[in-house]
C-alpha positions in Angstrom: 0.0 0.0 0.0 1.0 3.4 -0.1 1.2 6.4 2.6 -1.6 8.2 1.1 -2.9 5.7 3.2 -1.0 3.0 1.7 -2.2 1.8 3.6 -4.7 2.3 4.6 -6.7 -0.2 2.8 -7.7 -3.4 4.4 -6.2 -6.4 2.9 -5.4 -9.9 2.7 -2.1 -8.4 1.6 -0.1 -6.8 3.3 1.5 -4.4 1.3 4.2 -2.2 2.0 3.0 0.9 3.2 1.3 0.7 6.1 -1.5 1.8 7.0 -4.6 1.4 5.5 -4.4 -0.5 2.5 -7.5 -0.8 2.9 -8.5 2.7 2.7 -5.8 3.8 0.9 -7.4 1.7 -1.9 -11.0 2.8 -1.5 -10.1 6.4 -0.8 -8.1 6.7 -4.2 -11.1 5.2 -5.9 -10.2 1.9 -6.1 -12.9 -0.5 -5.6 -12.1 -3.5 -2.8 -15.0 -5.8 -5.1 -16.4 -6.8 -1.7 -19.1 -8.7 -4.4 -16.0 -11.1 -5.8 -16.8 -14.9 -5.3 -13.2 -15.3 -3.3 -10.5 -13.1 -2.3 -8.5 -14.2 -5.4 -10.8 -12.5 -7.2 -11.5 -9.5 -5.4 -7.5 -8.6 -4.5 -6.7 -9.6 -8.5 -10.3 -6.6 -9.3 -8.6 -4.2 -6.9 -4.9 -4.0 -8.5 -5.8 -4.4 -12.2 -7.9 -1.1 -11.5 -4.4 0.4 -11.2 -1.1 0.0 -12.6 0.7 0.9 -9.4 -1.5 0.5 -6.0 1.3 1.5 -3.6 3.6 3.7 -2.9 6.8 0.8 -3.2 8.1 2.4 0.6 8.0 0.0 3.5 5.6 0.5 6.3 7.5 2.7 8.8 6.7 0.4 11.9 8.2 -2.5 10.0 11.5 -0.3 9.7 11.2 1.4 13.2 11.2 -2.2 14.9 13.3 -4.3 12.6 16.0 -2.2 11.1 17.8 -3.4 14.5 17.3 -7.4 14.0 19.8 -9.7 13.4 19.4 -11.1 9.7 17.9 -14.1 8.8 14.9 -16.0 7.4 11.3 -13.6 6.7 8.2 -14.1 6.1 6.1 -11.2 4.6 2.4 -12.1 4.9 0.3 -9.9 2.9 3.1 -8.9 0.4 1.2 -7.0 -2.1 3.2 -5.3 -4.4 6.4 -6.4 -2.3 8.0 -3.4 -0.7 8.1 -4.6 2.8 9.5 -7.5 1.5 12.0 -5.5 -0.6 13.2 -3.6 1.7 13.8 -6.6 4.0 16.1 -8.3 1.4 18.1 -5.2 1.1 18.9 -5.3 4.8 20.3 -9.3 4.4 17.3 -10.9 5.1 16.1 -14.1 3.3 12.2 -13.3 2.7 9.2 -15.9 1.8 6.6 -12.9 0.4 3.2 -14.9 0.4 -0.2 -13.0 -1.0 -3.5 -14.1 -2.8 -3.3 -11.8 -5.3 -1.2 -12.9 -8.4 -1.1 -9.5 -10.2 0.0 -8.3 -7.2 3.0 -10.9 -7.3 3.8 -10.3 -10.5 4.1 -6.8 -9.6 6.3 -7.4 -6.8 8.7 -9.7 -8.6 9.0 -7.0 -11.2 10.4 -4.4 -8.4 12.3 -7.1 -7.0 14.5 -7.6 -10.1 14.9 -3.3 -10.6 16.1 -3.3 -7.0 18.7 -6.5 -7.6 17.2 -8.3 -4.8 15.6 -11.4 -7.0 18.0 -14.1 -5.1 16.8 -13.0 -1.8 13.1 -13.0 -2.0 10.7 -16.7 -3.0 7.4 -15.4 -4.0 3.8 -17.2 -3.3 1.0 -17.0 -3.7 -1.2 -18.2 -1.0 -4.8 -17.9 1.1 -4.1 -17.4 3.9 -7.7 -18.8 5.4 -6.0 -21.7 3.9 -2.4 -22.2 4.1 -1.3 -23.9 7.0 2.0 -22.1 8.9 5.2 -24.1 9.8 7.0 -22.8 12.3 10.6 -21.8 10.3 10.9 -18.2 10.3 12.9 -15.9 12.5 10.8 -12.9 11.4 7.1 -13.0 10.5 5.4 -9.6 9.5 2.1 -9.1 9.5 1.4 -5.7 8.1 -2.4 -4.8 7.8 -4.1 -7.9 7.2 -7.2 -6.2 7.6 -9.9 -8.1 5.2 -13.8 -8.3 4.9 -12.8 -12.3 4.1 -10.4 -13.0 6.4 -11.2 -12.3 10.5 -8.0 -10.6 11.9 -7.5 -12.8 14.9 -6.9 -15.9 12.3 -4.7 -13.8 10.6 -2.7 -12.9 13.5 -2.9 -16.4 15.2 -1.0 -17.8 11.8 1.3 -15.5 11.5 2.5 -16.5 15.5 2.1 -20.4 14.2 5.1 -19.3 11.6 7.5 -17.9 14.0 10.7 -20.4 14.8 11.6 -20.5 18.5 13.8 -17.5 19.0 12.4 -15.8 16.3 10.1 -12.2 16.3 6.6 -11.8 15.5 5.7 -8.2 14.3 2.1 -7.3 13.8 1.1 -4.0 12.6 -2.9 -3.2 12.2 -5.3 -0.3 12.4 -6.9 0.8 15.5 -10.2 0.6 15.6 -10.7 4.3 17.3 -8.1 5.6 15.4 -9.0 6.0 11.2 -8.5 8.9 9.8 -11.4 11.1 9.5 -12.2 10.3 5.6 -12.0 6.7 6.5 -15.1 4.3 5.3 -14.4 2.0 7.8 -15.6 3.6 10.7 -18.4 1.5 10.9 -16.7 -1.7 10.8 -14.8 -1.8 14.0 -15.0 -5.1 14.1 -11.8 -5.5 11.4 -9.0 -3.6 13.5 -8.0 -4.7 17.1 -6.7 -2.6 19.8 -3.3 -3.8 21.3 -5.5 -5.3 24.6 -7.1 -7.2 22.0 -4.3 -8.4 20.1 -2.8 -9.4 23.3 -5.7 -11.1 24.4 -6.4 -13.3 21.1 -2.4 -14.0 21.0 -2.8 -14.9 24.8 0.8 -13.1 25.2 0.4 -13.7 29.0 1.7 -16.8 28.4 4.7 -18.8 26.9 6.2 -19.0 25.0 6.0 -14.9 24.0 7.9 -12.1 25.6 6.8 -8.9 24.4 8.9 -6.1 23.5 6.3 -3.9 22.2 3.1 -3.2 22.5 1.4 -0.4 21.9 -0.7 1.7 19.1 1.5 4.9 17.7 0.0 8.1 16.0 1.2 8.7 12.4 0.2 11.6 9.9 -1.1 10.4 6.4 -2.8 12.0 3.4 -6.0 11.8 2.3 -7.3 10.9 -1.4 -7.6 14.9 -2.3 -4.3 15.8 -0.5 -5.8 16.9 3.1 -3.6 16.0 6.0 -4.4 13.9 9.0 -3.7 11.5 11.4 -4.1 7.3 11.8 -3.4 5.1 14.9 -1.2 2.2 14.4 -1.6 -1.3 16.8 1.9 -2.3 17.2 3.4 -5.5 18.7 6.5 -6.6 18.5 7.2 -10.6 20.4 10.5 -12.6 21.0 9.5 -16.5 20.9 11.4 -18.2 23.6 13.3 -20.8 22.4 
């Protein structure tokens, strides 16, 4: 997605951008095609209404909490047009980018090769209300998995399933009190979590998670005619004890 919400629309995909892929797709006039028979269809509706969906930037709260991590296998749920996953591979990671949307993939692959990271990065595409995690990955990034098709706290609770012992679990979401004032989502709550709620449906009270972050964070966006305003990020970073 892209910062003019790039986030801010509300995918299976996770984009790059951060915040409101969701919105950011709607709000540019993009159409989410909420009527599609699966979410193949409606992600593959969405991007072939534009060439370029997102802005090709990482989500910042992906760089804020793992420009400091040690190297080493990634997975990048939600790819989208692959510039979280880009960006990881440029920092020495070894990413698996997995989305539903095959235009999007092909996308991503594309700015894979004009960045020189095509070695580091294994593209696939996936469901994720039907791929079944393995627990193999020292980083697993979940960036706005916000979809009308897939309930957030499955999301969430596959993307711990994928994290090797010792490894870190990022998951970045909207808040559901915090959408920026253009937002159409404000009436579906029910597809963002608070951090209490992504806490409680992780159950990180228990092992084997040690959080090191969690909390929701302010960040200015733009709107689809320019204005300026502000979204709330639900952030949670969590070491797996090995």
């Amino acid at each position: 997605m892209t910062e003019h919400t790039h986030d801010a629309v509300t995918h299976q995909h996770g984009d790059q951008h951060d915040s409101a892929r969701h919105e950011g797709a709607q709000q540019g006039g993009l159409n989410l095609h909420k009527d599609a028979d699966n979410a193949v269809d409606m992600w593959d509706g969405m991007y072939r209404e534009r060439a370029k969906i997102w802005s090709g930037n990482p989500n910042p709260q992906l760089v804020a909490e793992a420009q400091d991590l040690k190297p080493g296998s990634a997975l990048d749920l939600g790819c989208g047009e692959g510039g979280d996953a880009i960006w990881l591979a440029k920092q020495g990671w070894t990413v698996t980018a997995l989305d539903v949307s095959a235009v999007a993939l092909e996308r991503a692959a594309a700015h894979a090769e004009e960045a020189g990271v095509t070695d580091r990065i294994t593209w696939q595409q996936q469901d994720l209300t039907e791929w079944e995690p393995q627990p193999d990955f020292d980083l697993v990034s979940a960036q706005f998995l916000h979809s009308p098709l897939l309930p957030w706290r499955n999301s969430v609770t596959s993307a711990a399933a994928a994290v090797a012992p010792g490894g870190t679990l990022l998951v970045v979401g909207h808040h559901p009190h915090g959408l920026p004032s253009w937002s159409q989502h404000h009436h579906e709550p029910g597809m963002f979590f608070t951090p209490e709620q992504l806490a409680g449906a992780l159950r990180l009270d228990r092992a084997p998670w040690f959080v090191n972050v969690l909390t929701d964070r302010k960040r200015i966006v733009s709107g689809p005619n320019g204005e300026s305003g502000t979204t709330l990020d639900t952030v949670l970073r969590a070491t797996k004890r090995a």
